[in-house]
ZATOR-360330 format. One record per residue (C-alpha): x negated, y negated, z; residue number from 0; chain; residue in three letters. Coordinates in Angstrom, 1 decimal, always signed. Layout:
<nodes>
+--------+--------+--------+------+-------+------+
:      X :      Y :      Z : resi : chain : resn :
+--------+--------+--------+------+-------+------+
:      X :      Y :      Z :  NUM :     A :  Ala :
...
+--------+--------+--------+------+-------+------+
</nodes>
This chain:
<nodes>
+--------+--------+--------+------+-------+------+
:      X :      Y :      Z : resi : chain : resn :
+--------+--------+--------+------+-------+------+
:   -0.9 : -182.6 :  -22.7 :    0 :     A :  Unk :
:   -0.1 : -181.4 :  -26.3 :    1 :     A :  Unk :
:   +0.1 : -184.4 :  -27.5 :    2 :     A :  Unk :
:   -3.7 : -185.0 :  -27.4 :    3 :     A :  Unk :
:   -4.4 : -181.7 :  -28.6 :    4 :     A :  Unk :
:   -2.6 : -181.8 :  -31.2 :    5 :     A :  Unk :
:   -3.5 : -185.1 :  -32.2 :    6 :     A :  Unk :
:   -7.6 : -184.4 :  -32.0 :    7 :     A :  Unk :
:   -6.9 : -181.0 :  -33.9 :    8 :     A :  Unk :
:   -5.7 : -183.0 :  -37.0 :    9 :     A :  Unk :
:   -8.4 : -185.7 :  -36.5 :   10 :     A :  Unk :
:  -11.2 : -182.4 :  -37.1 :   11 :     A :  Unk :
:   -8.8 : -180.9 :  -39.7 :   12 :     A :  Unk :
:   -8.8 : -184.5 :  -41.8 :   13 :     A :  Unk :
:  -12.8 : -184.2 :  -41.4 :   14 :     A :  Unk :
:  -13.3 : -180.9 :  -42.7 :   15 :     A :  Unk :
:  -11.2 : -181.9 :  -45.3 :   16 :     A :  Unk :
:  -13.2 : -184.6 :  -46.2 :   17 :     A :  Unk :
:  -16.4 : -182.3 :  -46.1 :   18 :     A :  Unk :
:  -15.2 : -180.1 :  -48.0 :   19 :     A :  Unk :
:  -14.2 : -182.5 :  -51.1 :   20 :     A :  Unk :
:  -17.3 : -184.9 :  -50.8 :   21 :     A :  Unk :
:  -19.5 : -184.1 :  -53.1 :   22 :     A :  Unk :
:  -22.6 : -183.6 :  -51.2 :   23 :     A :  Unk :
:  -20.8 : -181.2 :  -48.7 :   24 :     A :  Unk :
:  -19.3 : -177.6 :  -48.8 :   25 :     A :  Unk :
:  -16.8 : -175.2 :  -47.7 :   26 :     A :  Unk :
:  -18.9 : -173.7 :  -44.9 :   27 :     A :  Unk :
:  -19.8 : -177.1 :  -43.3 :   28 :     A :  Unk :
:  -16.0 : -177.9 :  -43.2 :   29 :     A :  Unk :
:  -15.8 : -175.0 :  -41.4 :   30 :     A :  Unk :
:  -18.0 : -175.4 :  -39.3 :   31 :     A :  Unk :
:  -17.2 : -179.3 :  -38.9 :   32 :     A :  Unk :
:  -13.5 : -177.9 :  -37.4 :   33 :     A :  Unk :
:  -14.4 : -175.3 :  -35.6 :   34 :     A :  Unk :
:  -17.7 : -177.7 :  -33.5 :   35 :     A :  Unk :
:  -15.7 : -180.6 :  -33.6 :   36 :     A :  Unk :
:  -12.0 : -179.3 :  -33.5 :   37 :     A :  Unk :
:  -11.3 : -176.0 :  -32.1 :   38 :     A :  Unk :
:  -14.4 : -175.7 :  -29.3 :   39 :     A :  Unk :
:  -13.8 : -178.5 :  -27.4 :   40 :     A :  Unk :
:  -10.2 : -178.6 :  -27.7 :   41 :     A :  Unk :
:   -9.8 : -175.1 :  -26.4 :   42 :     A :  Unk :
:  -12.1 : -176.4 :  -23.4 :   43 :     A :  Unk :
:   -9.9 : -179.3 :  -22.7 :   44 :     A :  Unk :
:   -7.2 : -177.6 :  -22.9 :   45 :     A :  Unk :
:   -8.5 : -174.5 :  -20.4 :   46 :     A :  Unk :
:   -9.1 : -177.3 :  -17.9 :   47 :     A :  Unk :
:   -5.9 : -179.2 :  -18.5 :   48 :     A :  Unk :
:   -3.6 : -175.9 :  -18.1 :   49 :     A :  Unk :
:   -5.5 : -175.1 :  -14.8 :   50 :     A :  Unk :
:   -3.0 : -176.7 :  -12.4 :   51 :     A :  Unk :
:   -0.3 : -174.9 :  -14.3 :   52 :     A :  Unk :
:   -1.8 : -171.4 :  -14.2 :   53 :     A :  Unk :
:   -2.7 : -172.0 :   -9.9 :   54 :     A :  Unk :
:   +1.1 : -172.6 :   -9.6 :   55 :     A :  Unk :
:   +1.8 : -169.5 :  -11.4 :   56 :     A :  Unk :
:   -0.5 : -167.6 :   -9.2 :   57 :     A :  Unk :
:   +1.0 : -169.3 :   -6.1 :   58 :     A :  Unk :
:   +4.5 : -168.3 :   -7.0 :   59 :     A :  Unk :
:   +3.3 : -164.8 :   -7.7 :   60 :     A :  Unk :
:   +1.7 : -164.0 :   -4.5 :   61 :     A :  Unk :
:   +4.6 : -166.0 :   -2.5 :   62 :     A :  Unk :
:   +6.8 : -163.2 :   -4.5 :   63 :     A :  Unk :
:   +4.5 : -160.4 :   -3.5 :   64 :     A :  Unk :
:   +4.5 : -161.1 :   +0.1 :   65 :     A :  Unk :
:   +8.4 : -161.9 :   +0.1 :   66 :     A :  Unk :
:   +8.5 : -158.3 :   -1.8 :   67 :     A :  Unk :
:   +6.0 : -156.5 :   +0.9 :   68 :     A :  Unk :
:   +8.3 : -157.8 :   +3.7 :   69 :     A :  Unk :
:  +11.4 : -157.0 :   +2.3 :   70 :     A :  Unk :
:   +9.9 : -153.5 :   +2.1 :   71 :     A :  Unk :
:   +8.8 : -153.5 :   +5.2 :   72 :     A :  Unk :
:  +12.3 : -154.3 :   +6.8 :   73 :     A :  Unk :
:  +11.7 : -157.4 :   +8.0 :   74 :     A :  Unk :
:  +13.6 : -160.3 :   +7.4 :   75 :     A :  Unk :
:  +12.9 : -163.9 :   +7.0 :   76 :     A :  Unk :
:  +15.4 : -166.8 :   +6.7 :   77 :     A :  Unk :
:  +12.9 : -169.6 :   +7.1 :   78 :     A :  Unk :
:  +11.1 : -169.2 :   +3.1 :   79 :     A :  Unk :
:   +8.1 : -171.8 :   +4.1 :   80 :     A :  Unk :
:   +7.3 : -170.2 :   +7.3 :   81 :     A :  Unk :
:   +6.2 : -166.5 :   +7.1 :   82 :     A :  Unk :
:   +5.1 : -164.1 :   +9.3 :   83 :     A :  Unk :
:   +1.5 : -162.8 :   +8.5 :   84 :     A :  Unk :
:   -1.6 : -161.9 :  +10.3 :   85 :     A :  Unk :
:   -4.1 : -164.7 :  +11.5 :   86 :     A :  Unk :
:   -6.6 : -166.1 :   +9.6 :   87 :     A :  Unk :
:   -5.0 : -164.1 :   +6.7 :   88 :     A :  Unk :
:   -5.7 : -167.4 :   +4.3 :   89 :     A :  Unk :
:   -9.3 : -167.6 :   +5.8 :   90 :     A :  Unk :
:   -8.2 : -171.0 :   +7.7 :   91 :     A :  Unk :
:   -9.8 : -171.9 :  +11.1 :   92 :     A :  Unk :
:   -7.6 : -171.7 :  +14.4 :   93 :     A :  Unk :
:   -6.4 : -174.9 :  +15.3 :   94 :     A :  Unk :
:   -8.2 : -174.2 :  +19.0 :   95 :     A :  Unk :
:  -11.1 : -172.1 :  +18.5 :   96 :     A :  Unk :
:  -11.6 : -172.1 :  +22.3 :   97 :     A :  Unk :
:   -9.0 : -171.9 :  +24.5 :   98 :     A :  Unk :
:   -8.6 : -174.6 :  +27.2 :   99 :     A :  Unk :
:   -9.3 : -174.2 :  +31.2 :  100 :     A :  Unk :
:   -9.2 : -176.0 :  +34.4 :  101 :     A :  Unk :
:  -11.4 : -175.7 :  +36.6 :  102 :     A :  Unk :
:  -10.2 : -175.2 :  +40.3 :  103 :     A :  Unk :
:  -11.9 : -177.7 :  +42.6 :  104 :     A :  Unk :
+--------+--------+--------+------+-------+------+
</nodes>
């Protein structure tokens, strides 16, 4: 993931360089060329690319909170996958919204 990051940071720094020492251009368009062509869309790709990363951290964080909340509650848990919690506490629909019955004849 760095790798490309890194890789298109240089590609803008090498053209702000070469803005900067051509003779029609100046020091404000090569800072402008790295920061519109470098910086902006790199810190965009790389928001998007670290989003599975910061969902896991969440994850992990709210699997510690709840772990915490039972503990402190005094109830204990062996299984780690399977908790304990309220229905519908993840907003998920009932697996049988209406119970099943037979009809006597």
């Amino acid at each position: 993931m760095y790798l490309v990051l890194i890789a298109w940071i240089y590609v803008a720094f090498m053209m702000a360089i070469a803005e900067a020492t051509s003779p029609v251009g100046s020091l404000l368009g090569a800072a402008f060329t790295f920061l519109l062509y470098g910086v902006l869309p790199m810190s965009v790709v790389g928001y998007i690319m670290g989003t599975p990363a910061r969902r896991r951290a969440i994850k992990a964080k709210e699997a510690a909170e709840r772990k915490q909340a039972l503990a402190a509650n005094g109830i204990q848990n062996n299984n780690d996958d399977v908790e304990s919690v309220a229905p519908n506490t993840y907003r998920e629909a009932p697996s049988h919204p209406v119970t099943p019955e037979r009809k006597e004849p």
